[in-house]
VOPAGU-2260 file (C-alpha; in pm, 1 decimal, decimal comma):
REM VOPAGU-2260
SITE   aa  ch    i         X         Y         Z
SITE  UNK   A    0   -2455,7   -2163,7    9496,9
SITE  UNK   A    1   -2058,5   -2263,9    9581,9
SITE  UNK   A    2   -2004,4   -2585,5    9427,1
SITE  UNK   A    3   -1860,2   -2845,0    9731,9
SITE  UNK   A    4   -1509,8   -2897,2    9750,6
SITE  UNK   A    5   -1437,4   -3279,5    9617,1
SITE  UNK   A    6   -1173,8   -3369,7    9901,6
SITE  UNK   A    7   -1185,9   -3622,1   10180,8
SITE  UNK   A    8   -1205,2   -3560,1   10585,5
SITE  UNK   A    9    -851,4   -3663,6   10680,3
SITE  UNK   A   10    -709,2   -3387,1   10910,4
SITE  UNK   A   11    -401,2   -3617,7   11027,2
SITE  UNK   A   12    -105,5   -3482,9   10936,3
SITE  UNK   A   13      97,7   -3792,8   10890,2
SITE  UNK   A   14    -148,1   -3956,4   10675,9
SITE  UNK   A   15    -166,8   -3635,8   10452,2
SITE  UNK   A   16     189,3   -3696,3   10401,5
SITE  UNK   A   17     245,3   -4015,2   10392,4
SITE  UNK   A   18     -59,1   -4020,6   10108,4
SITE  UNK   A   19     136,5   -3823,4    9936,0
SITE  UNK   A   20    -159,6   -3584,3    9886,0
SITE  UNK   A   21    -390,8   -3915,3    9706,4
SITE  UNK   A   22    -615,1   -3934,3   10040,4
SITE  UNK   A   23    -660,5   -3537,6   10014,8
SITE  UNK   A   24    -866,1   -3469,2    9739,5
SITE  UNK   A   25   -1084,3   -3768,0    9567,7
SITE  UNK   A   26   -1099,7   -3843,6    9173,1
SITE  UNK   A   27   -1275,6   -3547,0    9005,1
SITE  UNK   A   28   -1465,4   -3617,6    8646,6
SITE  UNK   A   29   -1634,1   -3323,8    8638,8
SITE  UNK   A   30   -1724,5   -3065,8    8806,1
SITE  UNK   A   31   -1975,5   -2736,4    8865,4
SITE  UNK   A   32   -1714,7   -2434,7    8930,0
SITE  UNK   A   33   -1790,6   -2086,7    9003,2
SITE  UNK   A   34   -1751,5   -1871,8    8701,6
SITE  UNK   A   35   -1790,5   -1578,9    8951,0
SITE  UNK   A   36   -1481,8   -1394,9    9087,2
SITE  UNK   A   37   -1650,9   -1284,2    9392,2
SITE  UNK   A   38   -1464,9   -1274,8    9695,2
SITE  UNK   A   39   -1706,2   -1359,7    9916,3
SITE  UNK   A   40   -1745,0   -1668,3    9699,9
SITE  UNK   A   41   -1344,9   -1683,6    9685,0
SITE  UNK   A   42   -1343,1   -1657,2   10053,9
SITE  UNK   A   43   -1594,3   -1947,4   10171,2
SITE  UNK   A   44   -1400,6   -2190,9    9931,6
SITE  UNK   A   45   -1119,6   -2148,9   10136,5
SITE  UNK   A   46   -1291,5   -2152,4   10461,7
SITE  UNK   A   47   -1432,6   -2485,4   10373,7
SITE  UNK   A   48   -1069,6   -2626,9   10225,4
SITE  UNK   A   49    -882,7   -2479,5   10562,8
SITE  UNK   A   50   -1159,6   -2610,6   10807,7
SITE  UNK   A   51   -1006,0   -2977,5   10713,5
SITE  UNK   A   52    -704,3   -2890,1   10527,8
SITE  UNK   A   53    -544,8   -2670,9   10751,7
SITE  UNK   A   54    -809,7   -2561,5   11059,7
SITE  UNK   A   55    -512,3   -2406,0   11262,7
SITE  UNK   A   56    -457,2   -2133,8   10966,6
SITE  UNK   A   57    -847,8   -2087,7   10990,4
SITE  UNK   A   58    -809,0   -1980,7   11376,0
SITE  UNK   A   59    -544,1   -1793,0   11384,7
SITE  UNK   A   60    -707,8   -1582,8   11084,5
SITE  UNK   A   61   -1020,9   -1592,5   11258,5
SITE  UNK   A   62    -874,7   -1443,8   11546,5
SITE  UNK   A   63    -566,8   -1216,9   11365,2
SITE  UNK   A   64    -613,5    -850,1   11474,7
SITE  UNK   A   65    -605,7    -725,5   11090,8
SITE  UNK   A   66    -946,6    -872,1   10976,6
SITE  UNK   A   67    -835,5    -654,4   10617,1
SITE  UNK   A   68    -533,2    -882,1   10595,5
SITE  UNK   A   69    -715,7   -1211,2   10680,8
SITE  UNK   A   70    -960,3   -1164,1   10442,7
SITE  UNK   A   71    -693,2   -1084,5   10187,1
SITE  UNK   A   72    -517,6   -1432,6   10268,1
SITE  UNK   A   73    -862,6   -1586,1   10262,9
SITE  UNK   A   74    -955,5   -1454,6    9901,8
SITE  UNK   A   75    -562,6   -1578,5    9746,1
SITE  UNK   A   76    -647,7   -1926,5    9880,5
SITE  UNK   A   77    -996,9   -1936,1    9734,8
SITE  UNK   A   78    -853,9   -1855,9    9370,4
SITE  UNK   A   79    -559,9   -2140,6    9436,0
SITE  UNK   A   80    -810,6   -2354,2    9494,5
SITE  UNK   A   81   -1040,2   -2283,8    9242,8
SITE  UNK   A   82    -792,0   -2252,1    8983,1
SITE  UNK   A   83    -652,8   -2576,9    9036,3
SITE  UNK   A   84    -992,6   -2733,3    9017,9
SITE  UNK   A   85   -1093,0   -2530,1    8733,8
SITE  UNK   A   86    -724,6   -2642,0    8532,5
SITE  UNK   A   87    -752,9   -2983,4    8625,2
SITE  UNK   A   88   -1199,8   -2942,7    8501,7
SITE  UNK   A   89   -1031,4   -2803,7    8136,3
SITE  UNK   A   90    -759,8   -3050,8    8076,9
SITE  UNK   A   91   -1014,5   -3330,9    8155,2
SITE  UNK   A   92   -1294,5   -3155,1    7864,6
SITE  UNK   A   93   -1016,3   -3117,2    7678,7
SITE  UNK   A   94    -916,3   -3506,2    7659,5
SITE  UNK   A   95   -1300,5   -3595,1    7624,5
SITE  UNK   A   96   -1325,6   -3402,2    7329,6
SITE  UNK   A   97    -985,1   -3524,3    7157,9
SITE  UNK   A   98   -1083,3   -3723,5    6844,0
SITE  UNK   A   99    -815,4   -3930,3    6907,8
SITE  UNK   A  100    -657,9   -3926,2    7282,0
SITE  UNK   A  101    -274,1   -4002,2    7314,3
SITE  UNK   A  102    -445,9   -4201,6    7628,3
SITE  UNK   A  103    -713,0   -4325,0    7728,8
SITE  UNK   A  104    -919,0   -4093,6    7935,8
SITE  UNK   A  105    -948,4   -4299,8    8253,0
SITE  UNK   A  106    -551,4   -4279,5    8222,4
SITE  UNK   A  107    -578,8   -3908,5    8201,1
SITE  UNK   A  108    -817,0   -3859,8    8496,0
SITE  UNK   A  109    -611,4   -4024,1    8707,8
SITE  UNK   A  110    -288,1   -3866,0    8578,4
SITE  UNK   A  111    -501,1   -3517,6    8663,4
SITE  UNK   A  112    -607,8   -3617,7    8951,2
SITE  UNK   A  113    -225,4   -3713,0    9058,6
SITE  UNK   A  114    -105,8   -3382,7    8934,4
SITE  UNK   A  115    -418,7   -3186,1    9174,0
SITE  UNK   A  116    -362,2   -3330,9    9487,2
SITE  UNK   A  117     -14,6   -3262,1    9499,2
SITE  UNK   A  118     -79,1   -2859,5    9389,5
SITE  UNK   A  119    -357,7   -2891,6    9698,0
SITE  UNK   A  120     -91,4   -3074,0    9927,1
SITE  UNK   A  121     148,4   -2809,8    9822,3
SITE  UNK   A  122    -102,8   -2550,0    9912,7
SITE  UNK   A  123    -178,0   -2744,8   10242,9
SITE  UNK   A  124     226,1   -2715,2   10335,8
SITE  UNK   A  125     217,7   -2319,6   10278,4
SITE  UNK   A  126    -109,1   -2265,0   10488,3
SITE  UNK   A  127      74,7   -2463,9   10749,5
SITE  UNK   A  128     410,0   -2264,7   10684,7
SITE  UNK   A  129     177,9   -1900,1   10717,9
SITE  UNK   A  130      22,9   -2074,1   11008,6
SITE  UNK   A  131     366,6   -2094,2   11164,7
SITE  UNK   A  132     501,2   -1814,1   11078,3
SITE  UNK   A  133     174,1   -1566,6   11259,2
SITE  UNK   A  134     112,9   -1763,8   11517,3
SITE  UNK   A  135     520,4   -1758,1   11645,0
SITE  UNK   A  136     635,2   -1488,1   11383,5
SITE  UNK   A  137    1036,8   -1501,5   11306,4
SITE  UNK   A  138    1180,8   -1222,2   11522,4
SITE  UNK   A  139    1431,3   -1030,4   11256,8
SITE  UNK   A  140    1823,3   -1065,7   11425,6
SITE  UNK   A  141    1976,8    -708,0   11538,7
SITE  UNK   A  142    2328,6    -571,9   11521,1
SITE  UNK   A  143    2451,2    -278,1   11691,2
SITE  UNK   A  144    2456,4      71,4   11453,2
SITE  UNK   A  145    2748,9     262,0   11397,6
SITE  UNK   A  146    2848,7     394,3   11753,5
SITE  UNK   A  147    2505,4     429,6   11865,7
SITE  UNK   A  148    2501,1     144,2   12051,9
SITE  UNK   A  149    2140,0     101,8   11920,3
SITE  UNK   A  150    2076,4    -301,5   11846,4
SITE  UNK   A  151    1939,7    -250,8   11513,5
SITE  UNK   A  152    1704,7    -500,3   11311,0
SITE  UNK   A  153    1882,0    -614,5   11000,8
SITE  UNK   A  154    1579,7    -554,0   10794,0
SITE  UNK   A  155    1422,3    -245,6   10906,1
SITE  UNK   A  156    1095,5     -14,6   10797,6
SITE  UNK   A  157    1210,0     276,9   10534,1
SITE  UNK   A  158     891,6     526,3   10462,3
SITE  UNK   A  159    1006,0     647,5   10135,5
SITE  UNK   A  160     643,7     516,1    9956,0
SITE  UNK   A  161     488,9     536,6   10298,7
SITE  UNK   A  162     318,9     857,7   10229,1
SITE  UNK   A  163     -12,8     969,3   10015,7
SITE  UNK   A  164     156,8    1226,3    9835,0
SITE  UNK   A  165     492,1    1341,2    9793,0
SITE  UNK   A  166     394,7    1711,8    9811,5
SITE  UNK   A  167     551,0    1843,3    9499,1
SITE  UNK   A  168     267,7    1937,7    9286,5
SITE  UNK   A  169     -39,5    2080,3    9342,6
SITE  UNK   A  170    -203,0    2143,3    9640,1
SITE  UNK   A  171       1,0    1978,5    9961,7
SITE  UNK   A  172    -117,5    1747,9   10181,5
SITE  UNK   A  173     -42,5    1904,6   10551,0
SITE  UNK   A  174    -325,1    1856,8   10759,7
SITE  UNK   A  175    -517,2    1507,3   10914,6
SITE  UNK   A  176    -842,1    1580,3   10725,9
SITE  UNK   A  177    -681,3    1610,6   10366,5
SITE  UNK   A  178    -533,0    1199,7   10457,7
SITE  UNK   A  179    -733,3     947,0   10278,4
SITE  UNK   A  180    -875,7     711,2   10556,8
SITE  UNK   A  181    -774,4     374,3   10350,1
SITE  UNK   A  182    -404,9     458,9   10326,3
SITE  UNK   A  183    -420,3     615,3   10699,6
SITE  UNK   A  184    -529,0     291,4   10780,5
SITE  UNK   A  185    -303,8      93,5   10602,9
SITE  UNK   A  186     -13,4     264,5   10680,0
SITE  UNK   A  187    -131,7     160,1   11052,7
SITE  UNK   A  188    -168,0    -203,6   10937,7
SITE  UNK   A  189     186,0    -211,7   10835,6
SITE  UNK   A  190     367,1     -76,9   11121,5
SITE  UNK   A  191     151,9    -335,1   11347,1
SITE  UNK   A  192     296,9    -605,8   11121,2
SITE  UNK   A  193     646,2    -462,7   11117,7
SITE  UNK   A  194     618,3    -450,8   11507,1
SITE  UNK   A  195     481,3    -816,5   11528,9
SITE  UNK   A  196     777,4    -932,3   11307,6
SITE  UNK   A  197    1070,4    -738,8   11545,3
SITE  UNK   A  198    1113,7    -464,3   11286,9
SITE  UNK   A  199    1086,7    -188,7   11490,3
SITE  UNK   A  200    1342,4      80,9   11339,4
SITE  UNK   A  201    1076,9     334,8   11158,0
SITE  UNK   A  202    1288,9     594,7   10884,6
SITE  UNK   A  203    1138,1     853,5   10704,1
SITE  UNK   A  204    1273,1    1231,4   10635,7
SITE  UNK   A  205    1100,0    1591,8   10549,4
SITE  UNK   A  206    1170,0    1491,6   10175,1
SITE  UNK   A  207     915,1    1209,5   10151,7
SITE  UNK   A  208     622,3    1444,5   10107,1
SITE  UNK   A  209     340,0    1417,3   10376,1
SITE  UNK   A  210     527,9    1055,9   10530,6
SITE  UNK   A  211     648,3    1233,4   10863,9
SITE  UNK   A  212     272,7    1387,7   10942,5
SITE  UNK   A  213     137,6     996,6   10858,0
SITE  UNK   A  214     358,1     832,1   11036,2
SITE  UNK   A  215     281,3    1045,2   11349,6
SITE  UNK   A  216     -69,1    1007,9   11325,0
SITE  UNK   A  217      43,4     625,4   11329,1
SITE  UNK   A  218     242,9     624,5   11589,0
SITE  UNK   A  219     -25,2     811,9   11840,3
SITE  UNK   A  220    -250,5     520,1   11713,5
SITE  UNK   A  221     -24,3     258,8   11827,5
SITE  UNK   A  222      84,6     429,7   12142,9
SITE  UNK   A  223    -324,8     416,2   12237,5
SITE  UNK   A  224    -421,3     108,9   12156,3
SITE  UNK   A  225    -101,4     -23,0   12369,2
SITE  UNK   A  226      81,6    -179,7   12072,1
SITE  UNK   A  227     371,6     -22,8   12191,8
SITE  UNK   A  228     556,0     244,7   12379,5
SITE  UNK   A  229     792,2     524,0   12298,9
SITE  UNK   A  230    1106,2     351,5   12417,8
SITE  UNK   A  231    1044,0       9,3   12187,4
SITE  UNK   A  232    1073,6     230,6   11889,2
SITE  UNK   A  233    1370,9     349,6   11720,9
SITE  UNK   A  234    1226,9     658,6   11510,5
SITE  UNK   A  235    1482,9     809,5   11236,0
SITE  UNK   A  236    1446,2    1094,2   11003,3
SITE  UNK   A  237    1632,2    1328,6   10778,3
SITE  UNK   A  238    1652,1    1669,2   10618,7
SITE  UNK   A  239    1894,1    1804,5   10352,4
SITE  UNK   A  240    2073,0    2126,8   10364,4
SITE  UNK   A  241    2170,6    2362,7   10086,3
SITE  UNK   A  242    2369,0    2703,7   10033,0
SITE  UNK   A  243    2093,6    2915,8   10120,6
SITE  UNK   A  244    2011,2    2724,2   10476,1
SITE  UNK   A  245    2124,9    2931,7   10808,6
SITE  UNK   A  246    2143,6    2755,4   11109,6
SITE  UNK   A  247    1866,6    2874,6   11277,2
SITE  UNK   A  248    1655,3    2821,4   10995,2
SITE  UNK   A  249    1760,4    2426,7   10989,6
SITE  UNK   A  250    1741,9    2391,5   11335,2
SITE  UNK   A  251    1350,6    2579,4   11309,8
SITE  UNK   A  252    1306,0    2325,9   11069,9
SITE  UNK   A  253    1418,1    2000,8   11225,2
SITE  UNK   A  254    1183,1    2117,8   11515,4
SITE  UNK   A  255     866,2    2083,2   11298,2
SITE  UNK   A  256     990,6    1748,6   11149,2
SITE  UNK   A  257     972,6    1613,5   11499,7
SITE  UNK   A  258     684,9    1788,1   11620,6
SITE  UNK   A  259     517,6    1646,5   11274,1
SITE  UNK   A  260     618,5    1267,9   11402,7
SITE  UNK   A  261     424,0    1370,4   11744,4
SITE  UNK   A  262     741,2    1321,0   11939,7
SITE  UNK   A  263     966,5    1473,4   12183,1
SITE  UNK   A  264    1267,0    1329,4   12000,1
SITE  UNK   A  265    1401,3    1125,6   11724,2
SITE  UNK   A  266    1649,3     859,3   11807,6
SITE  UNK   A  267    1837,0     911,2   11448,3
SITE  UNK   A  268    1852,1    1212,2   11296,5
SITE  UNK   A  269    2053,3    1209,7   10943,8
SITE  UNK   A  270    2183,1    1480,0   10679,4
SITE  UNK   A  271    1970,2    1372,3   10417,0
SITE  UNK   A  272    2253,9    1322,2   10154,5
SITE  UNK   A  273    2587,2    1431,1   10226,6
SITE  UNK   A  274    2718,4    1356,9    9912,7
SITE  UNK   A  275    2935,4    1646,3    9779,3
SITE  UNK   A  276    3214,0    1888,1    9885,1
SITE  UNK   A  277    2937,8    2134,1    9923,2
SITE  UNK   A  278    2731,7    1949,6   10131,1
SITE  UNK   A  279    3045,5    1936,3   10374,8
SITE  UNK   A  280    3128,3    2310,7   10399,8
SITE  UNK   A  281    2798,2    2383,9   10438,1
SITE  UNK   A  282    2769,2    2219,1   10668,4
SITE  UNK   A  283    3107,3    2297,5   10896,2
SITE  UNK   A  284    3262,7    2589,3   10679,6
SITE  UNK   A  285    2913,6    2799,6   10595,9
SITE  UNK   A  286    3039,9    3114,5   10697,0
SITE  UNK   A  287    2795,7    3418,7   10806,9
SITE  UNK   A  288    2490,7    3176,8   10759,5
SITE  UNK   A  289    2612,5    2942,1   11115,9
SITE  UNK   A  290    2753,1    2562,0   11024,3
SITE  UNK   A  291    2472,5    2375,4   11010,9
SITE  UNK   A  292    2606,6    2088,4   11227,5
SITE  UNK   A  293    2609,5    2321,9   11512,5
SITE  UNK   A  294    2195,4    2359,2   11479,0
SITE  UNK   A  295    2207,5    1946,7   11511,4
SITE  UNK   A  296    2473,2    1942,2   11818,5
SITE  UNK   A  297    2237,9    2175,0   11984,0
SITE  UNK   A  298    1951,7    2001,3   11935,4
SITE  UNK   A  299    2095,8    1680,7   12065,1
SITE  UNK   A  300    2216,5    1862,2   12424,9
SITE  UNK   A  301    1869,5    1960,7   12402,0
SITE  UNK   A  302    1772,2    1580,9   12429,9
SITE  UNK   A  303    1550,5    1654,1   12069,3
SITE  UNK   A  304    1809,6    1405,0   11835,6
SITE  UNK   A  305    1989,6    1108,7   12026,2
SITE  UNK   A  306    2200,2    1029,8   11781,8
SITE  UNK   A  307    2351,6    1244,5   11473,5
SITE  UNK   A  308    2427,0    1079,4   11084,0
SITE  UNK   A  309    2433,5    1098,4   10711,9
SITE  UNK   A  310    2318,4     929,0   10442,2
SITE  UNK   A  311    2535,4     934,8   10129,2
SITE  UNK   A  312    2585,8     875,6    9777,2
SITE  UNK   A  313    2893,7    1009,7    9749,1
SITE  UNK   A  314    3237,7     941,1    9645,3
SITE  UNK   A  315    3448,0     760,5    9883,7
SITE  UNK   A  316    3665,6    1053,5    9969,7
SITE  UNK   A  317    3395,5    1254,7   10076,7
SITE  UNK   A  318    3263,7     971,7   10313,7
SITE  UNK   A  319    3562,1     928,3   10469,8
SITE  UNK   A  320    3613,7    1313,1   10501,1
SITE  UNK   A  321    3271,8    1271,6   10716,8
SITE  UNK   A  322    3389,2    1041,4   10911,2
SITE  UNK   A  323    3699,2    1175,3   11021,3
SITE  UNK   A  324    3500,9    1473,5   11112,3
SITE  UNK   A  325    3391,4    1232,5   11398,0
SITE  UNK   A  326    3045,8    1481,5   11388,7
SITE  UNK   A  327    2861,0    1169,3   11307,8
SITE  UNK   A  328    2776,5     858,0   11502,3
SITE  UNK   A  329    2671,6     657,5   11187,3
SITE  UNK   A  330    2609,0     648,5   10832,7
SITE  UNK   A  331    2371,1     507,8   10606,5
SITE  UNK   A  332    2520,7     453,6   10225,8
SITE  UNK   A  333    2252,9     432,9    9973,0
């Protein structure tokens, strides 16, 4: 049985404040706290703290389309709660049982009780903060990109983690039915919350193991449910090239990466590391094998790549040897 929260019915903000937190929760002298660490224990602790603490957190939760991610903020408030009750339980036993107390244990309950209301009204302020914050969320600023003229969020989605396996060891994960339906579905989660935030600039590449074939399954998810369309998105990824890479197989290649994210295009498509000399002439000096930047040109007359770039770790010589190349409409320096 969940023990009762010990705090009083005052829902007006001002007086919370102005109490300083004292009219919040009353004196405690003991209490009867869970020993369990059961969520759904967890969970209806903070239900009943948020129905008066905080009830407009408790709606919007109620109502947030990721039930997963309510829950979650449900459970960390329930353990706030109950470890501040539980601390402020201890340090009480723990005076009681002090052959000789520094103060006199009326003077410490009170001086506990101080010190728990304002860890609750603390608590109170960031329920009302995360309150705030889903019910109006702060939209992320945007700058344009390179040359693109593509108004870029300043924080924006990379993928690298955002796969189940990186597909270099054992057997690779290719296919829908091989996907575990927990990270399928939290990789969804994600991208919805990325979206509701005004991140909306998605990056992954062909290196990031099975992250291009997860993210399209994604994306088809969100296009159904009406989350979003095609033209909100700004969908980049990126593939590497080496000595033995012809043309036509690179351009074969970039084909399947898009056809993996579902799409007919890819706003951004990158060289995936352009970071040595080599990189370079492969790229517009590679002989019998076809320059490689000619399989990307064509592919953007072809209306499959918007917009052509690198990313880089190189020197700054062989940047600005890119750049003057004026191939590239933008770089991303890692």
């Amino acid at each position: 049985m969940l023990s009762p929260l010990l705090y009083s019915s005052v829902t007006d903000q001002e007086n919370r404040a102005s109490s300083g937190g004292r009219g919040l929760v009353k004196r405690y002298s003991s209490f009867n706290l869970l020993e369990s660490d059961d969520n759904d224990d967890l969970v209806e602790i903070a239900r009943k703290f948020l129905s008066t603490a905080c009830p407009e957190l408790l709606t919007i939760l109620d109502n947030h389309y990721d039930e997963d991610s309510s829950r979650d903020r449900l459970v960390k408030i329930g353990r706030n709660i109950n470890a501040t009750l539980r601390y402020s339980e201890e340090d009480i036993n723990r005076e009681e049982n002090c052959a000789a107390p520094v103060t006199s244990l009326e003077e410490e309950k009170e001086v506990v009780g101080i010190t728990t209301d304002a860890n609750l009204v603390r608590l109170v302020k960031e329920c009302e903060d995360l309150a705030k914050l889903l019910s109006s969320p702060i939209k992320v600023p945007t700058v344009r990109y390179g040359r693109t003229n593509i108004q870029m969020p300043i924080v924006t989605l990379g993928c690298m983690r955002f796969q189940q396996s990186w597909n270099r060891g054992g057997k690779p994960i290719t296919t829908p039915e091989q996907l575990d339906k927990e990270c399928q579905d939290n990789l969804v989660r994600i991208l919805k919350h990325a979206l509701h935030c005004g991140v909306n600039h998605i990056e992954t590449a062909q290196g990031y193991g099975c992250s291009e074939l997860q993210i399209g399954l994604a994306l088809k998810v969100l296009f159904e449910e009406g989350v979003c369309k095609r033209q909100d998105l700004i969908i980049q990824t990126k593939g590497g090239v080496s000595a033995s890479t012809s043309k036509s197989d690179y351009k074969s290649s970039i084909i399947q990466q898009i056809k993996r994210l579902g799409l007919d295009y890819v706003d951004l498509f990158s060289v995936h590391g352009l970071n040595t000399a080599d990189h370079y002439e492969w790229l517009f000096n590679h002989g019998e094998k076809g320059n490689l930047i000619e399989a990307l040109q064509e592919l953007r007359e072809e209306g499959k790549i918007r917009h052509i770039g690198f990313s880089t770790h190189a020197p700054a010589h062989i940047i600005q040897k890119a750049i003057k190349s004026d191939a590239f409409d933008y770089l991303n320096c890692e």
